[in-house]
N, C-alpha and C positions, 0 to 999 in steps of 0.2 A: 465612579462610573468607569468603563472599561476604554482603554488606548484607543484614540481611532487608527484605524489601519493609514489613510491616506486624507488629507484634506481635496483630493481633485477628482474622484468619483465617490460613488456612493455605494460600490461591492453590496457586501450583503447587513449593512447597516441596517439596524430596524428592525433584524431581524431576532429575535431572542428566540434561545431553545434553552429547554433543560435536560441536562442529558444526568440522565439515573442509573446508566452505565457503570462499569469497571473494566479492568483492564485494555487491553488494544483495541478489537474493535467499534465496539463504542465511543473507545478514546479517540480514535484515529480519524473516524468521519466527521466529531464534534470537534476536533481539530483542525478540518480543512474549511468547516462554516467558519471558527474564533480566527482564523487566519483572512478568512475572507472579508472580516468586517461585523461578523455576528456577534451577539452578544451572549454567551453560552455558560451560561451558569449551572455547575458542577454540585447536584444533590450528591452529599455523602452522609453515611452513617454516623454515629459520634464516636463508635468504637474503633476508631483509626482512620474511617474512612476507606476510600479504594484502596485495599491490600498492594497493587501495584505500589503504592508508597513506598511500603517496606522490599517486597521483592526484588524490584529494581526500582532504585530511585532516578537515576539516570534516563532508564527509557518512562516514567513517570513524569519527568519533566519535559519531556521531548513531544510525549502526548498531551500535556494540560498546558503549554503556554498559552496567553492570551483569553485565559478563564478567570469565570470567579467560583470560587469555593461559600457555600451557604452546607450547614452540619442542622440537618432536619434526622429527627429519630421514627419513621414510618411504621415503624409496630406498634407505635402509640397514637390515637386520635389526633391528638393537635397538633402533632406531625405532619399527619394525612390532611386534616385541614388546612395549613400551612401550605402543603404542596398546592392542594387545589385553588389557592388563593392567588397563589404564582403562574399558577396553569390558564386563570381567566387574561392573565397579562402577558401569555405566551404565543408564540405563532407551533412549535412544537415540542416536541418531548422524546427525547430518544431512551431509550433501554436496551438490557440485554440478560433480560432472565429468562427461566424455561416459559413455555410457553405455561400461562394458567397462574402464574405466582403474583403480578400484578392485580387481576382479579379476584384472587383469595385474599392482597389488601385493603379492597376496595378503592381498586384506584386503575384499574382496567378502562378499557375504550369509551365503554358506553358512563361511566362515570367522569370519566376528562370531557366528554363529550357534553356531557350534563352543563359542565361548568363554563363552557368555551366551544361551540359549534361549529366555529373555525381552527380548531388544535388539530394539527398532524401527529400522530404516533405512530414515532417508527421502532420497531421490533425486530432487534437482528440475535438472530436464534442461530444454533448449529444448524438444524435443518427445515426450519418454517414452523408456522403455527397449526399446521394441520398434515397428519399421514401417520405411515405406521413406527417413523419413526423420530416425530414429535417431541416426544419426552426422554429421548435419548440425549446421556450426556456426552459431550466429543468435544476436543480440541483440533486444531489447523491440521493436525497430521491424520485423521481420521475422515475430516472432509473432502481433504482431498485424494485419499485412497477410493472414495468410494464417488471420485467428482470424475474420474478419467485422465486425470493428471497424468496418474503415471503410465497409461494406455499411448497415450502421444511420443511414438518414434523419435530417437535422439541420437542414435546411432547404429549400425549395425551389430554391432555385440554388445554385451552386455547389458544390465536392465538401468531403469531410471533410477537416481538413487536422492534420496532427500536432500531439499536445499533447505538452507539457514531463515531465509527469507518467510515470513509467515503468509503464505500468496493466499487463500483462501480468506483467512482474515483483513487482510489487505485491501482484497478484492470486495469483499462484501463491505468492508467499510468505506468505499467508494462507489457502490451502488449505493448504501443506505447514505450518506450525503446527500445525492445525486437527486434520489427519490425523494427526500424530505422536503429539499429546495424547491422542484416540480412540484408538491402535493400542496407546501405551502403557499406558489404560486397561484395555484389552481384554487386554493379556498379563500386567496383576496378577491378572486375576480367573481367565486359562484355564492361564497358563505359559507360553503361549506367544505369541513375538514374528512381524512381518511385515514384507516388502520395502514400503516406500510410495512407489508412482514418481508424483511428481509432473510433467508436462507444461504448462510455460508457455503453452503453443501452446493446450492445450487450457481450461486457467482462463483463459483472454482469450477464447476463444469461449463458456465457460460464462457470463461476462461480457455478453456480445454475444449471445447466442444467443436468449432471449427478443424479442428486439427487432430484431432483421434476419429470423427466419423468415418474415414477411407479403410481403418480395421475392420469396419463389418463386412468389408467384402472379403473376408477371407484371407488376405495377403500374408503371406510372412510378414512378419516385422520390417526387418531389414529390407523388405521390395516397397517399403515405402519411399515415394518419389520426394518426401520431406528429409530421408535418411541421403546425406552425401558422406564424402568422404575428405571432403575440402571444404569442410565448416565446423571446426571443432577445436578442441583446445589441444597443444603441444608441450610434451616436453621439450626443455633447451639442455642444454651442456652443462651447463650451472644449476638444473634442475628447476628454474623459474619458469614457468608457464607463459604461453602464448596463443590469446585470440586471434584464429586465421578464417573468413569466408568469401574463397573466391567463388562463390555462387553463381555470377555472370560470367559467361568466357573473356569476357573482354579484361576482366582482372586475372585469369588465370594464363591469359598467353600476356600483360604485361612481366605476372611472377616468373612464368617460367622462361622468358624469352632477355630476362632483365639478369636471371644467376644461373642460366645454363652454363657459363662460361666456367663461373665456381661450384655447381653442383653439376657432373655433366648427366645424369640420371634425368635432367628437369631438358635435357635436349629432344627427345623424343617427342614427337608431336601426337602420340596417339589419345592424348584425353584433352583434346583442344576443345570438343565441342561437351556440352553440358550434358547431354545423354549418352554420352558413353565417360562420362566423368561418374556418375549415375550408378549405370551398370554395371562399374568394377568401382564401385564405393572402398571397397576390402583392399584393394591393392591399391588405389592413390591415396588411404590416408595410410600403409603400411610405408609408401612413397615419401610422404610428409613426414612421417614419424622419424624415418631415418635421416632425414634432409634436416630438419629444426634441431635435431640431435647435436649435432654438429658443431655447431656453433651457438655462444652467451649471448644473454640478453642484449648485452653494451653491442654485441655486432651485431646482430639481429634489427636492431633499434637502429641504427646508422646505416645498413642495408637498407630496410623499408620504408625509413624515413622521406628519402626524397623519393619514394614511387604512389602513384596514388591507388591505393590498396587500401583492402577497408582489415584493417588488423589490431591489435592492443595490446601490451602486456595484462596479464592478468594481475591484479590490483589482489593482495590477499593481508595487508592490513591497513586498519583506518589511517594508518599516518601517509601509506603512499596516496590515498584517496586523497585526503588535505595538503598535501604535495604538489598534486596534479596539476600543472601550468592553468589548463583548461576549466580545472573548476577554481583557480584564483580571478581568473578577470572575469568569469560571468557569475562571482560571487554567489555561487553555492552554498555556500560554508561560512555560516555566522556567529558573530557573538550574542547570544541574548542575552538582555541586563540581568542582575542578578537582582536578590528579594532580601527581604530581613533576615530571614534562615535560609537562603541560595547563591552559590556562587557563582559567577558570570558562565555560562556553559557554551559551547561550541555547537551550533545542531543547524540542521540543512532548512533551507527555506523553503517557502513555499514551489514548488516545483513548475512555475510559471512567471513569465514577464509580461504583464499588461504593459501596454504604452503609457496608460495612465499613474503607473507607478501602483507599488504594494508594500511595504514596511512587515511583515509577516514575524521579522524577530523581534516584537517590540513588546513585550510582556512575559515576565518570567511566569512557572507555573505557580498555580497558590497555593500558599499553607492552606492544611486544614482549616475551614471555618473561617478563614482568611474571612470574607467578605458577607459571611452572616449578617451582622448588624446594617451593615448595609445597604443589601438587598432586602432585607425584611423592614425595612423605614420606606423603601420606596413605595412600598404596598400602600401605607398610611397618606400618599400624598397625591 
């Protein structure tokens, strides 16, 4: 049986899902339930299973801690049968194929449904189960082209350029979590369960959509009142990067009024107030630009260190992350045990602290078929 997270509540214990998924976001939301307490047993194919395996195993392991691995073969009957036998003893069932391919196995809604009245099936698609563009295939970079990502002002010149970060996927696999847990609550208390179509497309513009709607009125870009010019990243002298946003006045007259003395360009009181910091966005960060220039990181760091400014070095590899003062004592950054074929790995915890306590690194991810026999003995008893 699977780790418990914590002996002092009871998170989301009880709650079994099988997730039919592959790669991230599948992975990502049936890893924030196995982290919570749930019991998430990993259908995979026999012919390797989730390809993230081999692609990356690293980030493979990162999304399957705290799972069990069961190796069922779905293009054959006893497969299918098997699943559904598992489905009667489930609260839900997560996937992530086009829409329609479920059902061509016979293993679609109205058939989990057949077996289990109470089963949640959540459905996280590129862009939902129904419109024109349904059966289109897309990855993270494609959803959010067309979510308004890159419509949301970020600077005055130049355009939005891709981040590393997979936000769309991210993002839908934290409504599709979000939505399972709701839908499963919702069918202990009425009996009955619901399709939940999750749309990537659409959580990246949920994402985005507070903050790109003020372009329909026309504005230039750059006249948006989200564009400043004292919130953005720096070069230094050293060439290392620096997160600067004095957004409030009250942090922009302690910067300027704290190194006017060494920078005397920062003596000038003309962009004290927040709308005319604003309005000549173009010349206070052409102001910063030359100012941060100036001087390294090591000074820069011992300058702003004792002023209370909201600022950061920019962090551009994982070792200065697991470095960072701050994420050693609120223990960010853990070991999880290692497995019969896995060696102890490093990976971030659940990104919350209950008072109650959570244990989140406490189950490596599972071999293939790891835990077939397993879970298929539980059925018999």
């Amino acid at each position: 049986m699977p780790v418990e997270p914590t002996a002092g509540w009871p998170g989301l214990r009880g709650l079994r899902v099988l997730d039919l998924s592959r790669l991230l976001p599948g992975g990502f939301a049936t890893l924030m339930m196995a982290d919570l307490g749930a019991d998430v047993i990993k259908v995979e194919s026999p012919n390797g299973g989730d390809y993230g395996r081999i692609v990356d195993p690293d980030t493979f392991a990162a999304l399957n801690r705290n799972k069990r691995s069961v190796v069922l073969d779905l293009r054959e009957k006893a497969g299918r049968e098997t699943l559904l036998r598992l489905v009667e003893r489930s609260d839900a069932v997560v996937e992530s194929h086009r829409p329609g391919v479920l059902e061509s196995m016979e293993l679609g809604y109205r058939q989990l449904r057949a077996v289990n009245r109470r089963v949640v099936l959540c459905s996280i698609t590129g862009y939902g189960q129904t419109g024109p563009y349904a059966t289109r295939p897309g990855h993270d970079l494609n959803f959010l082209a067309l979510s308004g990502f890159f419509a949301v002002p970020h600077r005055a010149d130049g355009i939005v350029d891709r981040v590393g970060v997979r936000v769309a996927d991210m993002a839908g696999a934290m409504y599709a979590a979000l939505a399972t847990t709701v839908a499963v609550s919702s069918a202990r208390t009425t009996g009955e369960g619901q399709h939940v179509d999750v749309s990537l497309h659409e959580a990246a513009a949920a994402w985005s959509g507070a903050l790109a709607p003020p372009l329909q009125e026309g504005r230039p870009r750059a006249d948006s009142p989200l564009v400043t010019g004292d919130n953005d990243i720096f070069v230094l002298a050293d060439g290392r990067r620096i997160s600067f946003a004095t957004f409030e006045d009250k942090f922009w007259l302690t910067f300027r009024q704290a190194l006017a003395a060494e920078f005397p360009v920062l003596a000038d009181a003309c962009y004290d107030r927040r709308a005319d910091r604003t309005r000549a966005k173009r010349e206070v960060r052409e102001l910063l630009e030359d100012v941060f220039a100036q001087r390294d990181l090591a000074w820069w760091s011992a300058a702003l260190s004792g002023l209370d400014l909201p600022w950061a070095p920019v962090y551009e590899t994982t070792a200065e992350v697991l470095e960072d003062e701050h994420v050693a004592v609120r223990g960010l950054v853990g070991s999880l045990p290692g497995s019969a074929t896995e060696h102890p790995r490093q990976q971030v915890r659940f990104p919350v602290v209950f008072g109650s306590g959570l244990d989140s690194l406490r189950g490596a991810a599972p071999g293939h078929g790891e835990h077939t026999a397993e879970v298929l003995a539980e059925l018999d008893q």
